[in-house]
LUMPAMAR-919939 format. One record per residue (C-alpha): residue in three letters; z negated, x negated, y. Coordinates in nm, 2 decimals, padded with zeros to 4 digits. Layout:
pator|up|east|north
ALA|Z|X|Y
...
***
This chain:
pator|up|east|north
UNK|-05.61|-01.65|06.50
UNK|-05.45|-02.00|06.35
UNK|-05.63|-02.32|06.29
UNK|-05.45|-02.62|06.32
UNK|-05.65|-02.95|06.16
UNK|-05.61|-03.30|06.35
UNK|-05.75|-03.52|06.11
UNK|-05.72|-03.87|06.02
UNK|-05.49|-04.08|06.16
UNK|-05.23|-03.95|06.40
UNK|-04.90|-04.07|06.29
UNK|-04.49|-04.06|06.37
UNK|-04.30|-03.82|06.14
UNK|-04.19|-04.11|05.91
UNK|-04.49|-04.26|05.83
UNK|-04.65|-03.89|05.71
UNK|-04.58|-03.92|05.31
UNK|-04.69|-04.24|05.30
UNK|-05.07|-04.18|05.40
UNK|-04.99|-03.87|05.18
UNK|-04.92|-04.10|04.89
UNK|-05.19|-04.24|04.94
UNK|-05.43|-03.97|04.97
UNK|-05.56|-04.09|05.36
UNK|-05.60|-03.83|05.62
UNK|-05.35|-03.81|05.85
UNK|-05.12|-03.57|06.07
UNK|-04.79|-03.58|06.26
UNK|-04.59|-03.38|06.51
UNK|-04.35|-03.22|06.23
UNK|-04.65|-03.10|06.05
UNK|-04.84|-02.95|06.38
UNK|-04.49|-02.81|06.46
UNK|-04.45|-02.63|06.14
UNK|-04.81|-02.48|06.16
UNK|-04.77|-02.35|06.53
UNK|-04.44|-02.22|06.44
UNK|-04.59|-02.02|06.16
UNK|-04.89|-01.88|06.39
UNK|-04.57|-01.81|06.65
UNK|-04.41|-01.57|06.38
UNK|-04.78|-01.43|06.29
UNK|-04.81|-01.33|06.61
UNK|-05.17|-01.49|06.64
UNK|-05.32|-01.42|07.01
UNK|-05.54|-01.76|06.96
UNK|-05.47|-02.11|06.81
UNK|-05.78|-02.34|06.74
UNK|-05.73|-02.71|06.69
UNK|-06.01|-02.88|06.49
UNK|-06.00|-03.25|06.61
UNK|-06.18|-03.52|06.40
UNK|-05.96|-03.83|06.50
UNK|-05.99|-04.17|06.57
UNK|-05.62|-04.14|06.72
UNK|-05.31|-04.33|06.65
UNK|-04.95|-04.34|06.74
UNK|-05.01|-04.21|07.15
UNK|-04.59|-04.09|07.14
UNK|-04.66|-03.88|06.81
UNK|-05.01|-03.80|07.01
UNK|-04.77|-03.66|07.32
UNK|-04.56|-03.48|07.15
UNK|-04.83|-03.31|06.94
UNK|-04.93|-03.20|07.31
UNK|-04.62|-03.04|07.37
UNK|-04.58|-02.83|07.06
UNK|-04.97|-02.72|07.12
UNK|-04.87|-02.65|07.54
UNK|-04.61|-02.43|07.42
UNK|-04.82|-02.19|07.24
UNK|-04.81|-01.93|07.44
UNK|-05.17|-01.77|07.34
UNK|-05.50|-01.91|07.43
UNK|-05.64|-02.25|07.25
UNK|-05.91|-02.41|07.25
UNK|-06.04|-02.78|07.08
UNK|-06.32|-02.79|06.87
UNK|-06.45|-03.17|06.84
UNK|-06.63|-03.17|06.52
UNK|-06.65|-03.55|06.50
UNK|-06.49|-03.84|06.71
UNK|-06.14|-03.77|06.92
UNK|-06.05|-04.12|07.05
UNK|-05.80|-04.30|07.17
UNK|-05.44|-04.07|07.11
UNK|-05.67|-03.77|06.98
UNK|-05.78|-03.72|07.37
UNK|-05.47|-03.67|07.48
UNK|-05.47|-03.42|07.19
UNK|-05.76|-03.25|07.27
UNK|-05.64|-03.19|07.67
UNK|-05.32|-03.00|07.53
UNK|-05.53|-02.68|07.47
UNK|-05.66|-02.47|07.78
UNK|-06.03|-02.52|07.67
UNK|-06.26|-02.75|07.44
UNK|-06.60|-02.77|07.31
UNK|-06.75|-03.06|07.14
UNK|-07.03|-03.05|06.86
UNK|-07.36|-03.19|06.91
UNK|-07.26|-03.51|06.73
UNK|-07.00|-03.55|06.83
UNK|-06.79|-03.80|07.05
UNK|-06.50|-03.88|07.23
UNK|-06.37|-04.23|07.35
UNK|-06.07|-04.32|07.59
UNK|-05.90|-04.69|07.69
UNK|-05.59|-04.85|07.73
UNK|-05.25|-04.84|07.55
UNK|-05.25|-05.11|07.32
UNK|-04.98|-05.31|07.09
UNK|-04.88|-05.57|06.87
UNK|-04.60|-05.78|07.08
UNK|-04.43|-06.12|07.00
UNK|-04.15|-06.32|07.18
UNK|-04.17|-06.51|07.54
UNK|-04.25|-06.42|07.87
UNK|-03.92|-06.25|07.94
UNK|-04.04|-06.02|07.63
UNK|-04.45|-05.99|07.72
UNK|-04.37|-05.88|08.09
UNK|-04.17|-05.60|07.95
UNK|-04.42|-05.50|07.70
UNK|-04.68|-05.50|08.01
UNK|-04.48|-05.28|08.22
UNK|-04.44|-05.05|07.95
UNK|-04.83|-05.05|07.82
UNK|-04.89|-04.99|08.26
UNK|-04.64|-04.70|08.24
UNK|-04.78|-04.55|07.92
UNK|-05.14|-04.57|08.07
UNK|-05.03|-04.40|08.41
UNK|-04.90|-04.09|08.18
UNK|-05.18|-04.06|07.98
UNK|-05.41|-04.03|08.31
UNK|-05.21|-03.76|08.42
UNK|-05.31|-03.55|08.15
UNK|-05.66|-03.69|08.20
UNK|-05.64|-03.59|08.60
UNK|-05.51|-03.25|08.48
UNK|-05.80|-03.24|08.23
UNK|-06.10|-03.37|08.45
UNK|-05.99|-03.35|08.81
UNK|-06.09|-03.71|08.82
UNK|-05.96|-03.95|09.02
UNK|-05.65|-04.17|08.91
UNK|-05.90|-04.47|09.01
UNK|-06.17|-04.35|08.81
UNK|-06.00|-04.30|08.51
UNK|-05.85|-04.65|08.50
UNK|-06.19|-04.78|08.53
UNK|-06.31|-04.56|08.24
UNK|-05.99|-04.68|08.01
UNK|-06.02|-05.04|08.12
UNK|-06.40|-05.06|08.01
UNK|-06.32|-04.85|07.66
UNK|-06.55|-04.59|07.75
UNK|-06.75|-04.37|07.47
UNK|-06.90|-04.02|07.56
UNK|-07.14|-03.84|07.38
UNK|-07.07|-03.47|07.36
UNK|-07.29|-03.43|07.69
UNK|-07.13|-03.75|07.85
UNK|-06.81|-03.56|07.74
UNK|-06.92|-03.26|07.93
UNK|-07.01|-03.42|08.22
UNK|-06.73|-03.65|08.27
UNK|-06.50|-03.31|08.24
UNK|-06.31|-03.40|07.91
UNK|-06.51|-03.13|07.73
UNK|-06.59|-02.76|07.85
UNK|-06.89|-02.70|07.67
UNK|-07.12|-02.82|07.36
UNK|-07.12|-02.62|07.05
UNK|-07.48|-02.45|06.92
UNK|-07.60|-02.50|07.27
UNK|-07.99|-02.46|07.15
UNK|-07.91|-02.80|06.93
UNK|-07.98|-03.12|07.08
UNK|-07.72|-03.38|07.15
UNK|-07.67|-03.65|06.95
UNK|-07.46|-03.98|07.02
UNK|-07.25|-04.08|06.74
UNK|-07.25|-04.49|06.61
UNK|-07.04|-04.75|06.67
UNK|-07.07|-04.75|06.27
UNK|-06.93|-04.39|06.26
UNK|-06.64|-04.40|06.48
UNK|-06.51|-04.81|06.51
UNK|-06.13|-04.74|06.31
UNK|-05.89|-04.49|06.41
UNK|-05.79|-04.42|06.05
UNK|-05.46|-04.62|06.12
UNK|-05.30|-04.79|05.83
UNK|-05.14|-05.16|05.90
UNK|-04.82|-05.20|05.94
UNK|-04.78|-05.43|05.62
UNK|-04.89|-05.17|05.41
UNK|-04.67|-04.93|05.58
UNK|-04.38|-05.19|05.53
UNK|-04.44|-05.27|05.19
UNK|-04.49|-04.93|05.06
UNK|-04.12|-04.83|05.18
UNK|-03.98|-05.08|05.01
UNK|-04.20|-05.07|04.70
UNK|-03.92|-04.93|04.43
UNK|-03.66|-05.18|04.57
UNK|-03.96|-05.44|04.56
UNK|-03.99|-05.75|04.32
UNK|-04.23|-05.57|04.07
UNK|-04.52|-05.84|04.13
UNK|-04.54|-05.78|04.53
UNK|-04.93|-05.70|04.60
UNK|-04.97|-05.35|04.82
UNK|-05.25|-05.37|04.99
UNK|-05.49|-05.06|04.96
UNK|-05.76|-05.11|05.24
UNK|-05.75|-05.17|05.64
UNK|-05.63|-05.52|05.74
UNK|-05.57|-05.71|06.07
UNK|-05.24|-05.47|06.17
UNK|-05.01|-05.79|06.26
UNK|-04.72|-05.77|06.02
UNK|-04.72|-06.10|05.76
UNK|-04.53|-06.20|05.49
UNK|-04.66|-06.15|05.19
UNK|-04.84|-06.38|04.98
UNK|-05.07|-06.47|04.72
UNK|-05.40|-06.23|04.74
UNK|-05.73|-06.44|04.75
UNK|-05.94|-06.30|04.45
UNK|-06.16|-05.99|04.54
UNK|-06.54|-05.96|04.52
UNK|-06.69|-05.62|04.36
UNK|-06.37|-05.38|04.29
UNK|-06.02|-05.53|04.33
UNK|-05.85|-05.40|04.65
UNK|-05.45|-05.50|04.52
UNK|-05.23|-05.39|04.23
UNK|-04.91|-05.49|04.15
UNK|-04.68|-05.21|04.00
UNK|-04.76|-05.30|03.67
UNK|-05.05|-05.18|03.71
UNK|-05.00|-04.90|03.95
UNK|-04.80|-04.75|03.67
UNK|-05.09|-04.81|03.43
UNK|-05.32|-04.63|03.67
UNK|-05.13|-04.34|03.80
UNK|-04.84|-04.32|03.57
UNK|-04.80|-03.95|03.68
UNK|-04.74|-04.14|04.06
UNK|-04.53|-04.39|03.97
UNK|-04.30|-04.11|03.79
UNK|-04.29|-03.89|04.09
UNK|-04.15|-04.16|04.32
UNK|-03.89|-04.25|04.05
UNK|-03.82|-03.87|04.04
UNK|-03.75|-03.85|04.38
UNK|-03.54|-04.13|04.45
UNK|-03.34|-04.02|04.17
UNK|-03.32|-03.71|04.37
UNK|-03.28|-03.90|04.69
UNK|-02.99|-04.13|04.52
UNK|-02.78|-03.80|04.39
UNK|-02.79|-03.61|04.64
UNK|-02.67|-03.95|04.89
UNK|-02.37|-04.03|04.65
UNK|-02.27|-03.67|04.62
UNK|-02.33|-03.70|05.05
UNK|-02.09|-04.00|05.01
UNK|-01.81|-03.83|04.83
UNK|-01.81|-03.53|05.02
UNK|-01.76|-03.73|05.34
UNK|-01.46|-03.93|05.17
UNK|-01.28|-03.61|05.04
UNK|-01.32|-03.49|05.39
UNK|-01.09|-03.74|05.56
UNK|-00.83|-03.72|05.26
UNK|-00.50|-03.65|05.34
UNK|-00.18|-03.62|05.12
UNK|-00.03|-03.99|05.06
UNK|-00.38|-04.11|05.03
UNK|-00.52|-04.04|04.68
UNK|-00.51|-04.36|04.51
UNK|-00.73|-04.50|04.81
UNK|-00.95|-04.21|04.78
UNK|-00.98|-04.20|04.40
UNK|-01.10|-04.56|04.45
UNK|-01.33|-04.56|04.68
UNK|-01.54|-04.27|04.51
UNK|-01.52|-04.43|04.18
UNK|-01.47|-04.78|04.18
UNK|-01.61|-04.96|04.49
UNK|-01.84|-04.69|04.64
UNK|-01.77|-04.80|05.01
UNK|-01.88|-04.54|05.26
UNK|-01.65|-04.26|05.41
UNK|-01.60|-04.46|05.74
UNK|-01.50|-04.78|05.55
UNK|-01.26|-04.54|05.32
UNK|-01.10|-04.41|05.66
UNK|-01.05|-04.73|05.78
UNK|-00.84|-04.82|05.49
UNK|-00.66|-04.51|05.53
UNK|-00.57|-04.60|05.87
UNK|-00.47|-04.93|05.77
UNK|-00.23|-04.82|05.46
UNK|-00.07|-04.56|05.73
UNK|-00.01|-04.85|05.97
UNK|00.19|-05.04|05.67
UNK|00.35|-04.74|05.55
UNK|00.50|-04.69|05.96
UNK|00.58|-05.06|06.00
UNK|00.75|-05.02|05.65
UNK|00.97|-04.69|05.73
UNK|01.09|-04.84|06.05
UNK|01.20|-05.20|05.90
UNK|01.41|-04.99|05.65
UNK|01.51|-04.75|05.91
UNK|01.65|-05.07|06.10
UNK|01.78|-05.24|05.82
UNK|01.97|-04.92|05.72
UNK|02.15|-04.93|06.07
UNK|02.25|-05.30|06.05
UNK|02.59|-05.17|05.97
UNK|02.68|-04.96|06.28
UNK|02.63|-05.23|06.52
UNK|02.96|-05.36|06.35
UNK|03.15|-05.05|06.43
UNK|03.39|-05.09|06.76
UNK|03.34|-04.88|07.00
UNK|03.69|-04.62|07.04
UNK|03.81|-04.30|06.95
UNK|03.65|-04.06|06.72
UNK|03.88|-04.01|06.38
UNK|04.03|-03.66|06.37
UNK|03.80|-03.42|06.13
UNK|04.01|-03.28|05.87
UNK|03.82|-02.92|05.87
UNK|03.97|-02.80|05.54
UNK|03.81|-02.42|05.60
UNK|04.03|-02.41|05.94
UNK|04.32|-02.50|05.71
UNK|04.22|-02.23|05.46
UNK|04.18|-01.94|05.76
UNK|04.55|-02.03|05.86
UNK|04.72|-01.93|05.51
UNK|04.51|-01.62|05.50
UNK|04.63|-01.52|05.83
UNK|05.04|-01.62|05.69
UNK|05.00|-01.45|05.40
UNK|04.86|-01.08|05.51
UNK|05.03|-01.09|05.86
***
């Protein structure tokens, strides 16, 4: 038997180290694929996948539903808190689920953060319509519901306690039985765990940063701003710049200089090994200076390569032309006899020994 953990936030592959970092909750697709692949190659008959979720990112939600379908032992979800939003597409991947007493699981619409005119928010509407229609499949598949039904249920953002959740078919049964339900607060299950996309922004580009940029360390709106000045915090400050990030988890700090060291090394050596790859004989002083002096890429190096070789041809047949200037002033007639001096050389031979 393997146990899989969704926990936290659910989040795209990219975003992982970052929450990480950070010490948040949080899971994505690579990491469910590595665990299921390691149960796969244990040979485990049975895969259990505690869900305690708010949701998240509903493409890294999907394709968390495909490693978990492809298990090819039995599974089953244990809801040990709240699985909302992209965690109940989650939880319909295994082929049963059970729910604790307290807990609770809520479904609605596809939602996003969208700018640009109406060209660009009919497109985003179609796509947020199409997204929906997907997710109730999976939801039908679950439930047996009706298409109609559902949309109803998403539209209205609709929270089930784990008997609602049993009734409604999302849930198979509730665990400890003799227990009584209990319906979890708005208080207990309002955030999905996401982190905004600032933060997620600014913590990328945090080394390359100006060292006084603020990182925000708490939830916020989720519509991407530019930064700016941080109004002062009441009770425990909720920003640092790096100054003091460093001061505060110097051991941190060190780690990601460490591994964009690492990161930098092994992309120049990357870089050089893609140059001497397109080197050819003629070429070296292009080559030499591209991995030492200006540090273009390998494509940019080939393009000069193709560019010297185009000179070089044009070059070779201007002198090939200019060499032949002088036969065009040749007349045209008879060859000149060739004096073949070995002919001459055969015919003494033959006087002298008959």
């Amino acid at each position: 038997m393997a146990k899989i953990d969704i926990r936290g936030a659910i989040v795209p592959d990219g975003e992982q180290w970052i929450y990480d970092w950070y010490g948040i909750p949080a899971v994505s697709p690579k990491r469910i694929m590595q665990q299921i692949e390691r149960a796969t190659a244990n040979q485990d008959k049975e895969l259990i996948v505690n869900i305690n979720s708010g949701g998240g990112s509903v493409y890294a939600a999907s394709e968390i539903y495909a490693h978990i379908k492809k298990f090819s032992g039995d599974s089953v979800s244990e809801i040990t808190g709240v699985c909302a939003s992209a965690a109940s597409v989650v939880m319909t991947a295994t082929k049963r689920s059970v729910i604790a007493p307290g807990g609770a699981v809520m479904i609605h619409n596809a939602s996003v953060v969208a700018q640009g005119d109406y060209r660009d928010m009919e497109a985003m509407k179609q796509l947020l319509i199409q997204t929906n229609q997907s997710i109730m499949q999976m939801y039908i598949t679950k439930t047996g519901k009706s298409e109609e039904d559902l949309k109803q249920m998403m539209d209205a953002e609709t929270w089930m306690n784990a008997q609602q959740a049993v009734e409604h078919g999302f849930v198979d049964e509730i665990m400890f039985a003799n227990e009584m339900p209990i319906t979890a607060s708005d208080a207990d299950v309002n955030a999905n765990g996401l982190l905004p996309k600032e933060v997620i922004d600014k913590m990328r580009n945090l080394l390359a940063s100006d060292p006084n940029i603020l990182v925000k360390n708490s939830a916020s709106t989720g519509i991407p701003t530019e930064p700016e000045k941080e109004p002062e915090a009441k009770g425990e400050a909720d920003t640092m710049d790096l100054k003091e990030l460093n001061a505060k988890h110097p051991d941190l700090v060190e780690q990601i200089k460490n591994e964009a060291a690492k990161e930098a090394v092994s992309a120049e050596r990357t870089r050089i090994q893609e140059i001497e790859n397109i080197a050819i004989p003629g070429t070296e002083e292009i080559v030499n200076k591209a991995k030492f002096e200006t540090g273009i890429s390998a494509a940019d190096t080939a393009m000069e390569i193709l560019k010297a070789q185009k000179d070089q041809t044009q070059t070779q047949i201007q002198n090939r032309i200019t060499d032949a200037a002088p036969l065009n002033q040749i007349d045209a007639g008879e060859a000149p006899a060739i004096n073949n001096k070995d002919a001459e050389v055969d015919s003494l031979v033959n006087k002298i020994f008959g």
